[in-house]
C-alpha positions in Angstrom: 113.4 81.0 80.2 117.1 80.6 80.4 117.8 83.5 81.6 115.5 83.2 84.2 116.6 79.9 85.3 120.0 81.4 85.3 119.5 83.9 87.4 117.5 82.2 89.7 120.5 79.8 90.1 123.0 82.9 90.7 120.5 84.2 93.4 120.8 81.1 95.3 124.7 80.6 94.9 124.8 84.1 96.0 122.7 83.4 98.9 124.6 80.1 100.0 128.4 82.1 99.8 126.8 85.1 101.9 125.4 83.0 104.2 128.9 80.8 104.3 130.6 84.6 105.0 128.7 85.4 107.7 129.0 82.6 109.7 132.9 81.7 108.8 134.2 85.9 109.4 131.8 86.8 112.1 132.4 90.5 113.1 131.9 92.3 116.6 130.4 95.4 115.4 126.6 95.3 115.8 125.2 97.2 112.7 127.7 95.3 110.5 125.7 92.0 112.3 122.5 93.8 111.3 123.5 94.8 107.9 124.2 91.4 106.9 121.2 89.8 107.9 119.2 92.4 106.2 121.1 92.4 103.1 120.7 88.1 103.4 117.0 89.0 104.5 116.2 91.1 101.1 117.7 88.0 99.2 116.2 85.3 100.5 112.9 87.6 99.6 113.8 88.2 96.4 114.7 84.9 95.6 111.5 83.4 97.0 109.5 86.2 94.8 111.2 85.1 91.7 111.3 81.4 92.0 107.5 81.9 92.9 107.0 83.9 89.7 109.1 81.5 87.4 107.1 78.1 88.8 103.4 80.5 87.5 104.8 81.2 84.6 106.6 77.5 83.8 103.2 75.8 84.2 
């Protein structure tokens, strides 16, 4: 279970600092722009996926 609940807590620091880079170094270049919300997209997923998974199997 720890290393769940570690990881689960690294997705969501992760999450938190990406989302803090894209909105503090911006960037003009639209695929970069698109890149980074997909990459923050998959993420956000994933995190939701594995936080759903850890609450079935906590309980």
């Amino acid at each position: 279970m720890r290393n769940r609940k570690f990881w689960l807590i690294a997705k969501a620091v992760l999450i938190i600092l990406f989302t803090l880079v894209i909105f503090l170094m911006p960037v003009e270049n639209t695929f970069r722009k698109w890149l980074r919300f997909t990459m923050l997209v998959v993420f956000v997923i994933s995190f939701i996926i594995d936080l759903n998974n850890y609450q079935k199997t906590k309980s």
